[in-house]
C-alpha positions in Angstrom: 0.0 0.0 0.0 2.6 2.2 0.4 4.4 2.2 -2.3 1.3 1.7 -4.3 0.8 5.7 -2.5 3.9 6.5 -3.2 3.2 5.9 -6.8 0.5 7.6 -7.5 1.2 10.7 -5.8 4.2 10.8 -8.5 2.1 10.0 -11.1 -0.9 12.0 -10.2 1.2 15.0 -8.9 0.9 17.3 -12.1 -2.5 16.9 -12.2 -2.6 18.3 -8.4 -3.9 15.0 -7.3 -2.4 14.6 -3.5 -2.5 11.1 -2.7 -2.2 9.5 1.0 -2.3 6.7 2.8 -3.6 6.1 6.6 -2.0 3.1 8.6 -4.3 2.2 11.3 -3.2 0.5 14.2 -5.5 -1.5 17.0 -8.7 0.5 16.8 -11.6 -0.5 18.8 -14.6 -0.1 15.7 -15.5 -1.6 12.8 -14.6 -5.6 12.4 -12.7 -5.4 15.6 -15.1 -4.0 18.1 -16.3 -7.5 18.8 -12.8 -8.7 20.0 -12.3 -5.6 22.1 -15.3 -6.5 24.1 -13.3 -8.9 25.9 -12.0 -6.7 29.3 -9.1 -8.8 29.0 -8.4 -8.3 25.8 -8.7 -4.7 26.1 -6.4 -4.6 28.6 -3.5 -6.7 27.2 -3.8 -4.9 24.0 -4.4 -1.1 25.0 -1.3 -1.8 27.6 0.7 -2.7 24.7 0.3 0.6 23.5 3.0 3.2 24.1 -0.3 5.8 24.8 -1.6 3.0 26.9 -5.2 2.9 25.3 -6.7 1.4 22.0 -7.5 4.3 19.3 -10.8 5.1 18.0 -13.0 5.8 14.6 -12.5 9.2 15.3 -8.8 9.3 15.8 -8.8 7.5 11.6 -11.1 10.5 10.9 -9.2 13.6 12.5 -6.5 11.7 10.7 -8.5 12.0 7.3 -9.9 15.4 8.2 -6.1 16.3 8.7 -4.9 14.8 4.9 -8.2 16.3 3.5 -7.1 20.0 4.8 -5.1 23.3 3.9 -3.0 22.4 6.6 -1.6 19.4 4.2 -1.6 21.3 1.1 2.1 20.6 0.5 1.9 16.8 1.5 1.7 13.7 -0.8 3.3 10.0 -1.3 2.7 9.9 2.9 1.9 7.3 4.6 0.4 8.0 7.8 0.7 5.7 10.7 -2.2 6.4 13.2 -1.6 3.5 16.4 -0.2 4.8 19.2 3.5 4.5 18.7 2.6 1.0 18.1 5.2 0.8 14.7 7.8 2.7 16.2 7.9 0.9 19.7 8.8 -2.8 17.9 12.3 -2.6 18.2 12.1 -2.1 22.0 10.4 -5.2 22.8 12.6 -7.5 20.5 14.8 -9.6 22.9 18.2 -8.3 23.2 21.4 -10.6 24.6 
């Protein structure tokens, strides 16, 4: 997906076609709402979480509202990951001698 994004922000550039991509992470809605139920579930995963909480449809759609705005005027070929610090906390927890 990302470099599909990455692809057609080149080639749909000139045109002034911006194009994005959101990366959500562990979001309690949609498909997944049912496993997130579970209160242990919730737990375990939102603790995973460098934030320390599972996101929500409306953090995707401040997310959207964000790509969608002047304020991203100048940005294109992004891929933006919205999941807590989920992505960038893997290394930490790989074991280590």
């Amino acid at each position: 997906m990302a470099n599909m994004t990455q692809a057609m922000a080149i080639e749909w550039g000139p045109k002034g076609i911006r194009v994005n991509a959101i990366a959500p992470g562990m979001i309690d809605a949609g498909m997944s709402k049912p496993i997130f139920e579970n209160p242990k579930v919730r737990a375990v995963r939102g603790g995973g979480v460098p934030l320390r909480a599972l996101g929500e449809a409306a953090d995707i759609t401040e997310a959207v509202l964000f790509l969608d705005s002047e304020g991203a005027k100048y940005i294109s070929g992004h891929e933006l990951v919205v999941d807590g610090g989920v992505s960038t906390s893997v290394m930490a927890h790989l074991p280590r001698e």
